[in-house]
N, C-alpha and C positions, 0 to 999 in steps of 0.2 A: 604269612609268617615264614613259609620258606623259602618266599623268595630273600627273604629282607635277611633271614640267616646265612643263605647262597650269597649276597651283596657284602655282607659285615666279614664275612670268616677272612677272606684276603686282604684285611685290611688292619685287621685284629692289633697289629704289634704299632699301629699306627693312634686307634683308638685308647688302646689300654695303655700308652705310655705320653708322659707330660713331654712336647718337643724340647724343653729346655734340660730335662733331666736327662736325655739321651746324647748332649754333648759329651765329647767330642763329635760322636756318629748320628746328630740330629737327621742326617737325610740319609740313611742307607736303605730305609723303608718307602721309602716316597721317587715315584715316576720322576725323573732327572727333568724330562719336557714339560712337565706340570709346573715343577718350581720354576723354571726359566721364566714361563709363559705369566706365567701372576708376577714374578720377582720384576718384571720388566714394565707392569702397571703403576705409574709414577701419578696419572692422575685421580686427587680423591673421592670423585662425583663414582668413579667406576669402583675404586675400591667401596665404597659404601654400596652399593650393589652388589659386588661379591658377598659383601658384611651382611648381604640380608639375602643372601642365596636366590640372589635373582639375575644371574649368569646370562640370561638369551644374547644379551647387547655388550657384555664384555670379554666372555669368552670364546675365542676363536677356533684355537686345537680341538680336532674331532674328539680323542680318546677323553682329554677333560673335559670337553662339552659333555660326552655319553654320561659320565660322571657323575656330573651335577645331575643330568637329567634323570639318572637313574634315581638319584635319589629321591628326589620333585614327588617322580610318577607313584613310590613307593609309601609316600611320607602324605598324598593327597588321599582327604577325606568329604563328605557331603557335607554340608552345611546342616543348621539344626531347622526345622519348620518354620516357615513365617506361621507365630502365632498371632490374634487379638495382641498391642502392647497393655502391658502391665498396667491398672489403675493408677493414678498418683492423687497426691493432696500435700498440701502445706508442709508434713509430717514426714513425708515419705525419703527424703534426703538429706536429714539433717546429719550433719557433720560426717559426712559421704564423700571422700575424695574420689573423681572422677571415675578411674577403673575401678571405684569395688562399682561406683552406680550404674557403669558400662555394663560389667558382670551380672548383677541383680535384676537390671534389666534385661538382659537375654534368658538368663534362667529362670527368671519367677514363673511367667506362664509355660515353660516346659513343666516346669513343678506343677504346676496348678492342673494343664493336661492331664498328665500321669495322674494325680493326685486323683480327680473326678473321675477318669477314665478307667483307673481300678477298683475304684472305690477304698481309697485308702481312710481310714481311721486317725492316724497321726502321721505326722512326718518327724524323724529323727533327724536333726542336723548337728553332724559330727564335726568336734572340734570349734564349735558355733563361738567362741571369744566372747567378746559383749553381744552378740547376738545379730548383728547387721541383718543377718540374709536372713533370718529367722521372724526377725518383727517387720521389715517392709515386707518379706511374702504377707506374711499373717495380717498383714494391716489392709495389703492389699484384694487378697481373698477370702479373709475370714474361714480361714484353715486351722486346725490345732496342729501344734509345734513345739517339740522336746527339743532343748540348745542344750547339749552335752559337751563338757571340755574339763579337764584337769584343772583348769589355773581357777581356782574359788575368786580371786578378785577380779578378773575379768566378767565372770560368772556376774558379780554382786553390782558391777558397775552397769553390766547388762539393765540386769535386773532392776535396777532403779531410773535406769532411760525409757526401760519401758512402761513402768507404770505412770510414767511422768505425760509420755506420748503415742500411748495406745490407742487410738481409735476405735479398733471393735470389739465384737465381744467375745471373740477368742483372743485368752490372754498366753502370749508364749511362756513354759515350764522351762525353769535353766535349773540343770541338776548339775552337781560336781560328780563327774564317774571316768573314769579310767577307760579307753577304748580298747578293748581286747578280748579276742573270741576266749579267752581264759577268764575273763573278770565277770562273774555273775550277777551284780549290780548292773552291766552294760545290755548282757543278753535278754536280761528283765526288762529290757524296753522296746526287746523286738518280737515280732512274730511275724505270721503271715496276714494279717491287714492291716501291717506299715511300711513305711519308703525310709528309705535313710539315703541322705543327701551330704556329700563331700564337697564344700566349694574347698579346690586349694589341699586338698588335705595331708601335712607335711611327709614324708617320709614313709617311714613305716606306717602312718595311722590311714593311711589309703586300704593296705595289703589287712589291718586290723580289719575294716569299714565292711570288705569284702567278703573277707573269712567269716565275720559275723553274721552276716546278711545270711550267708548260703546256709551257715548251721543253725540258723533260725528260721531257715525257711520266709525270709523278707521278701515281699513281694514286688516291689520296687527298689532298687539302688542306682542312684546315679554319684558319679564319682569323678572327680578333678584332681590329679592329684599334683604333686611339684616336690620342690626340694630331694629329687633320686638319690642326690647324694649321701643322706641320711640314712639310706636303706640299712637294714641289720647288713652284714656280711652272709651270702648264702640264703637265710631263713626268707627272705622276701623277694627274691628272685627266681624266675622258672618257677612258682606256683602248680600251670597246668600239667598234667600227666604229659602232654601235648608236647610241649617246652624240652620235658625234661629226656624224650626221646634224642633229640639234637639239641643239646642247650649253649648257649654263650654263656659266659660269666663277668659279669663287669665287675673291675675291679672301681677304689673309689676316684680315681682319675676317669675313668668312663664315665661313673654314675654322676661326676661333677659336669661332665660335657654334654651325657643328659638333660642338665639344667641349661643350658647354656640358651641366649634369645635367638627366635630367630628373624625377626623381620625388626622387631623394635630397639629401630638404632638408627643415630642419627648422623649428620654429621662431622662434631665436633665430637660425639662421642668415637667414632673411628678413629678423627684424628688424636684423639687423647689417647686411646688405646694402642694405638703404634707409639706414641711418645714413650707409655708405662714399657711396653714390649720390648723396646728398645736397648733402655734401660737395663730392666730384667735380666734379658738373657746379655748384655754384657756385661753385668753384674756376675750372675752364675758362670760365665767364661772366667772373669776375671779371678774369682775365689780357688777355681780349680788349676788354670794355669799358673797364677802366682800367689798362692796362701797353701795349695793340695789337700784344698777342703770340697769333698765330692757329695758330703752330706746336704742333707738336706735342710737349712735354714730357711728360718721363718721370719720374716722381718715386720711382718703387721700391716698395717694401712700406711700410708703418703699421705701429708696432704696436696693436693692436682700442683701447688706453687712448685716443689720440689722438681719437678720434669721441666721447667722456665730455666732452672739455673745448669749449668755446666755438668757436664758428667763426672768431674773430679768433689763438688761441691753433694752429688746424690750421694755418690760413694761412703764420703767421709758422712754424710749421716745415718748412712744405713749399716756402716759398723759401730758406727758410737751406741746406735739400739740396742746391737747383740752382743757388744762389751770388745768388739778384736778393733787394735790397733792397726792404720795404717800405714802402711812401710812405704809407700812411696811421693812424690812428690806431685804436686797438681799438673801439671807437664806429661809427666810417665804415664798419669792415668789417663789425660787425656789422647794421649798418643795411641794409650794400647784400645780405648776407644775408636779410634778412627783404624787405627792395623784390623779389629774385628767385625769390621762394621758389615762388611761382604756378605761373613759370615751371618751376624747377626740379622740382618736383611732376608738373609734365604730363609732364615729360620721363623720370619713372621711370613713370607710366604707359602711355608711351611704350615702354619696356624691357618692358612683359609681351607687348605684341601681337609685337614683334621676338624675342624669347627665345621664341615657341611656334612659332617655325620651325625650332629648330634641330633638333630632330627629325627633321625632314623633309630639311634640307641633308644630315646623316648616310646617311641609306636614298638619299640620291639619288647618293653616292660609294658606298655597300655595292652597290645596284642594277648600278651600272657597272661594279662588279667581277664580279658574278655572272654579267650579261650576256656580258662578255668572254670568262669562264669557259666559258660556254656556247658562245659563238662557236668555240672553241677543243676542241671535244667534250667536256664536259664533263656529266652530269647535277648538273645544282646546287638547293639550297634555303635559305634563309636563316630561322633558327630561335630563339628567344630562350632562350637556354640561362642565363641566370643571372635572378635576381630583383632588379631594376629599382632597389629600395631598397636593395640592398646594393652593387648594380655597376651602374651605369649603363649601362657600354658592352656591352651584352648581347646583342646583334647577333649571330651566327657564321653566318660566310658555309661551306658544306660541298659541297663539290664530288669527283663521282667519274666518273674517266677510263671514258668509252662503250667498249665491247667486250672 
């Protein structure tokens, strides 16, 4: 944690700000030989290597070699235990797209471990939807399992897939409860001989999952969580006493680049993403040099066609969205396209040095949680339980109550 605080602090005005909303001064924060050195990568086999932070073979310059590597070493975790794989039958994968079955199948027998190994009672799975992880564990180990989640129709849809294709004879419980170390319906389902299980768990309901566990004294919790960007402001960040000695603060342009992938990318999706990038920020040039509109517009989704046609042709549909008339001619705008384009070039080589943090902003909220955990008696380990290419958020924080 404090090395990763020592690596983040110098970099901070880089992390905590969107490259494009720092035009004109996109690069006053960024090593001049860094951007040259990526700016000068023309072929896409290496840019997609960069795009999945696997630098050995593309990056040459020592100081951004260190760089990346710094981050590698900071950001690498062990793998989770070859367990016995999962039971299956007929039943087991119905209407299962690939990653969640990827997911369930790495975690079911970590569940199932822990579960026998402490002797746990029930397992809590939080935020459980229609119940996925909930009824192939249970089908497959004939485990009891609480699928707890706000949304009552997801709840109800569960609830009728599993009575339909239950196999044993433990039947999973889906209750509708609110996840929050404040909501006493929630904490009524924990004590100390149950596990509560996070796959994914969006935002704040991760930092809920955790809080709850320790003030119940839950003897198991394992937790996955994603979507950072949703975090409350403040309330969900720096957790541990630990943290809060030397804290970072991420704002939500950090906590979005937190989310960010990092090996799961292909391609076409690179090249797509320079296409949109492109665009973008000579869009936001264009609005501030010639409209001296410095705010911040929202323009919504594209559909992928719109990046095919002419940069004067994006234009003119990306103001018709937001209601502002064009003032110039299809000519002007392609011209002032091509005058910015230098620009606009530096500023997505700009985007690989900023996107090989995000990584790291990730392990530095997981760390805080761990820590916390710890703080809290907790023996904790953080373990990579799913395969990076299929699931990004592969993280699982796993915590077991001392004594």
């Amino acid at each position: 944690m404090k090395e990763i605080v020592s690596f983040l602090k110098p970099y901070q005005s880089i992390w905590q700000n969107e490259i494009m909303l720092l035009y004109p001064q996109s690069f006053d924060n960024f090593n001049p030989e860094w951007l040259d050195e990526i700016n000068q990568i023309e072929d896409m086999e290496l840019l997609l290597q960069l795009e999945k932070k696997l630098h050995q073979n593309v990056v040459k310059g020592k100081s951004l070699y260190d760089f990346y590597e710094g981050v590698e070493n900071l950001t690498r975790f062990p793998a989770s235990p070859q367990l016995p794989e999962m039971p299956e039958n007929k039943y087991s994968w119905l209407y299962i797209i690939p990653k969640k079955k990827h997911e369930i199948k790495q975690l079911g027998p970590l569940i199932s471990h822990f579960y026998h190994q402490n002797q746990i009672e029930r397992m809590i799975d939080i935020g459980g939807g229609i119940g996925l992880l909930s009824q192939t564990v249970s089908n497959a180990y004939q485990i009891k399992i609480t699928s707890v989640d706000m949304d009552g129709k997801l709840q109800e849809t569960g609830r009728k897939r599993h009575e339909k294709n239950a196999q044993g004879l433990e039947k999973v419980e889906f209750k509708q409860i609110k996840v929050s170390k404040d909501e006493p319906s929630f904490l009524a389902e924990l004590n100390s001989k149950r596990m509560t299980v996070g796959l994914h768990t969006c935002g704040p309901l991760a930092v809920s999952q955790i809080q709850a566990s320790v003030a119940q004294k839950v003897k198991t919790v394992i937790n996955l969580g994603c979507c950072y960007l949703k975090l409350n402001d403040g309330d969900d960040q720096n957790l541990s006493e630990f943290a809060k000695i030397d804290p970072l603060h991420m704002n939500p342009y950090a906590l979005t680049l937190a989310c960010g992938p990092h090996r799961k990318v292909s391609l076409d999706s690179v090249a797509f993403k320079r296409s949109v990038k492109y665009y973008r920020y000579s869009l936001h040039a264009l609005l501030i040099d010639k409209y001296q509109r410095d705010d911040i517009l929202v323009f919504g989704n594209s559909s992928d066609k719109v990046y095919d046609g002419s940069f004067a042709q994006y234009v003119r549909g990306q103001f018709e969205k937001v209601g502002l008339a064009v003032t110039q001619a299809d000519e002007e705008l392609q011209s002032f396209y091509e005058e910015k384009f230098p620009i606009v070039k530096k500023m997505y080589a700009a985007g690989f040095i900023r996107d090989a943090l995000s990584r790291l902003l990730e392990v530095y909220l997981l760390l805080d949680r761990a820590i916390y955990l710890e703080e809290n008696n907790y023996q904790v380990e953080i373990l990579e339980v799913f395969d990076e290419n299929i699931s990004p958020r592969n993280l699982a924080i796993i915590a077991h109550l001392r004594g």
